[in-house]
N, C-alpha and C positions, 0 to 999 in steps of 0.2 A: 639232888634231883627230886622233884617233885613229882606226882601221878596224880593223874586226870581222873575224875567220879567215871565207876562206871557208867558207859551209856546203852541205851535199851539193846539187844542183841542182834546182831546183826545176822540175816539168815544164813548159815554155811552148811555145805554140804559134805559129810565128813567121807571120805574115801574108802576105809577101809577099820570094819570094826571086829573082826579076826586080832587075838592077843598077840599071837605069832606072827604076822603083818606088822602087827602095830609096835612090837618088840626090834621087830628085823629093822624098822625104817627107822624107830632111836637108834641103834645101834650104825645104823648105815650116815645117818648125822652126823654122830662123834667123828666118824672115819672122815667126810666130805669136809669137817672142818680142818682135821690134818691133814688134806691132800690141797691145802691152801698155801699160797705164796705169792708175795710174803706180805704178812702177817707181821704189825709189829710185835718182836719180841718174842712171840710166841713159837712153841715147836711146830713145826714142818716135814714133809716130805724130803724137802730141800735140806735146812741144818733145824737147830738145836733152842735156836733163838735164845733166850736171858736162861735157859736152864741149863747144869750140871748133871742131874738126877734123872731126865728123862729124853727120850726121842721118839720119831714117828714109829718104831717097829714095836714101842711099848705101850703108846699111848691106842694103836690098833690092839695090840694084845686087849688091854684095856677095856675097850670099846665087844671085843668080843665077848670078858667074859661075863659084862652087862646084861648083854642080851637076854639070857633068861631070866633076870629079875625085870624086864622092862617089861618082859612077857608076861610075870605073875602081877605086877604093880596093874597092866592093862585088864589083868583077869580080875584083882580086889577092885578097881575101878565098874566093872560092870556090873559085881555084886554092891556095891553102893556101901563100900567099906569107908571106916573114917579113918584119920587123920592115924591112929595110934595102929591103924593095921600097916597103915601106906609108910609109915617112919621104919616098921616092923623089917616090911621088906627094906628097907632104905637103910638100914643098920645089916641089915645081912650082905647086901650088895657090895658096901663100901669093904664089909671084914673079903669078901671074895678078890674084891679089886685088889685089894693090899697085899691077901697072901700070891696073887699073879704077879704082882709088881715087884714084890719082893720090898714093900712097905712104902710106896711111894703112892701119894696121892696126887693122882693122874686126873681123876673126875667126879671129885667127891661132888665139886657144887651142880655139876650135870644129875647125878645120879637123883640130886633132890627136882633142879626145876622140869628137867626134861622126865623125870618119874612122873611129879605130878600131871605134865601134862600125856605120860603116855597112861594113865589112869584116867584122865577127863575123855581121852581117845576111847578109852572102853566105855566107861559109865556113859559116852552119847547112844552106843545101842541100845539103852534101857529107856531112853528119853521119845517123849512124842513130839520134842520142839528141838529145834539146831540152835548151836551157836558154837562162835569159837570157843577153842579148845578153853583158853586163857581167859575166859567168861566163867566158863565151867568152872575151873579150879578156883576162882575168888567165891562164887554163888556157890560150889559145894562143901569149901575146904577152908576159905582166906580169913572165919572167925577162927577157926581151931589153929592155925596156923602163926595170927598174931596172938594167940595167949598161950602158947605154947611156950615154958621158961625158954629162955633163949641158953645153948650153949657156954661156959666158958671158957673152954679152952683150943678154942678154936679161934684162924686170923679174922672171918669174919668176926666173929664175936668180938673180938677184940677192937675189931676197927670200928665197929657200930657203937663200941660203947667209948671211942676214945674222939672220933668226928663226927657223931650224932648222925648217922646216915643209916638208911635203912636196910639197907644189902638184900639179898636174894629175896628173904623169907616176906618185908614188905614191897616186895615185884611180883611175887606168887600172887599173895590179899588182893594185890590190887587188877589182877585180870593179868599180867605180864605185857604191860605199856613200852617196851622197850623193847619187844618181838616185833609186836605189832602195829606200832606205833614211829619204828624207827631201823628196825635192823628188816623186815617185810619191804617197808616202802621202797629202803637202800639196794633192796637185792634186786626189785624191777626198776629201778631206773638205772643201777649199774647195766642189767641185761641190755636198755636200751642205749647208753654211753658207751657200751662195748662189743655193742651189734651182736647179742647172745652169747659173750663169752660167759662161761658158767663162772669159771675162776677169778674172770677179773669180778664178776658181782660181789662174788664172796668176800671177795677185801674190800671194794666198796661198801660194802654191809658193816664187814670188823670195822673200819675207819667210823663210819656213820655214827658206830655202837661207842667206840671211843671219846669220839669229841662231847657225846652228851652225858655217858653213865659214870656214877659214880663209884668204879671198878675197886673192889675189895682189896684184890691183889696189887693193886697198885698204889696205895694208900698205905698198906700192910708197908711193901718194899721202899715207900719213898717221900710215904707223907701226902700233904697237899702241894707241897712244890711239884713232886714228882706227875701227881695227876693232873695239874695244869700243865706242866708241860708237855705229856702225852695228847692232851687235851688240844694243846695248840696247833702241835704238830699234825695232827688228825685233821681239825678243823683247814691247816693251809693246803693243805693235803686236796681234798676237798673243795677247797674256795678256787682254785688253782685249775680246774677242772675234773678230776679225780680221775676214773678210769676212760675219759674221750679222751685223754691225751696220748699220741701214739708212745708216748715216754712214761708210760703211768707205773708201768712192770717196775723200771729204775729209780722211779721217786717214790713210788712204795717201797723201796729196796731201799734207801737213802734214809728215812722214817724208821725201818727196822732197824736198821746199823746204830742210828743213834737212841731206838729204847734200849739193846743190846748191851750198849755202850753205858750206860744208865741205869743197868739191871731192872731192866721194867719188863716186867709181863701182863697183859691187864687178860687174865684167866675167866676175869666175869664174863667177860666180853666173846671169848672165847666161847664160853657155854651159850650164850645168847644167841651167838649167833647159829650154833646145833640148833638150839632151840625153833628159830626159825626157819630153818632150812626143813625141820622133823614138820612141824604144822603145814609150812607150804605145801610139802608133798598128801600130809593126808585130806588138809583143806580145798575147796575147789569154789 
């Protein structure tokens, strides 16, 4: 996948620049993406989707015990902290997530893209000019961020360096084109496909997020076959009418059963879509 130069900033009015606000609604993200269904592949309220390891009562645990690093990441954000503060927290988060989980990583790649952005949510109350959140994070943070070694022992890492793809850390650089660009646009024209159904947007967003990005976890589990097929699936999904069709719940359900089936979970996709669900709300 490709990302577009940034373009001159577009004015937005940020909602709420209190840490603890700003903590509460990433944390309230994670959770709105697990009270989704369904979702290919992915956990649920409902089931378990392609995982053994985890479910919705762990991935809330999860999401709760976030919340106060989303809080301190929005606090070094307003003090206009860099890269090596914001990881600082970001390495403390993930060791808290794990010992809650009981070692299972539930939201590692959340903890990095939805941290930064709930950091660019503080550092706008230091600012005299607006702009989206995912502006901020590329213009405060996206040079320290691409020269920052990259990981090795992690599936991103691995995939980046085995399909040449950029994965989270060039989405951050690059403003996060795939919040705003494609999982945002998804969630208001679901709303109006589904006559303000919150729920069906949300899987119209996942699907949207699907057919274009090039999901970590699913590359990880399955290669490039596995992501075009996810990919297609998504896409017919979609071309089909997505959620206007009074049968949208069942062929979204028909789409999970066979990532399922396929051990696919696309996790990127999953965080992106917190991602923009957290912005919608503080954005206006």
């Amino acid at each position: 996948m490709t990302f577009p130069l940034l373009a001159e900033p577009c004015p937005v009015a940020v909602k709420y620049h209190d840490p603890e606000l700003i903590g509460r609604h990433a944390a309230q993200a994670l959770v709105l993406e697990v009270e989704t269904w369904p979702k290919p592949g992915l956990v649920s309220h409902i089931d378990n989707g392609a995982h053994t390891d985890m479910d919705a009562d762990l991935l809330r645990l999860s999401a709760r015990t976030l919340e106060p690093f989303f809080v301190a990441l929005a606090e070094a954000g307003a003090m206009n902290a860099g890269m090596d503060r914001l990881r600082q927290i970001g390495i403390e988060a993930e060791k808290a997530m794990r010992d809650a989980t009981g070692g299972v990583n539930t939201h590692r790649g959340a903890i990095f893209g939805l941290g930064l952005l709930a950091a660019a949510a503080g550092l706008v109350a230091t600012r005299a000019w607006q702009a989206p959140l995912g502006t901020l994070v590329a213009q405060r943070w996206g040079r320290d961020i691409l020269n920052q070694a990259p990981e090795h022992d992690t599936h991103g890492s691995l995939v980046a360096r085995r399909y040449q793809v950029g994965g989270a850390r060039a989405e951050a650089a690059a403003g996060m084109p795939s919040v705003y660009d494609v999982a945002r646009p998804a969630l208001a024209e679901g709303r109006r496909l589904a006559m303000g159904n919150e729920e069906a947007a949300r899987v119209h967003a996942c699907m949207a997020l699907i057919a274009v990005v090039d999901d970590s976890n699913l590359l990880y589990r399955a290669g490039p076959e596995g992501l075009n097929f996810a990919r297609d699936k998504a896409r017919s999904f979609l071309a089909d009418g997505g959620v206007a069709r009074a049968s949208w719940r069942w062929d979204a359900k028909a789409v999970h059963e066979a990532f399922v089936a396929r051990n696919l979970s696309p996790g990127g996709c999953a965080d992106l879509l917190a991602m923009a669900l957290f912005t919608e709300v503080l954005e206006s």
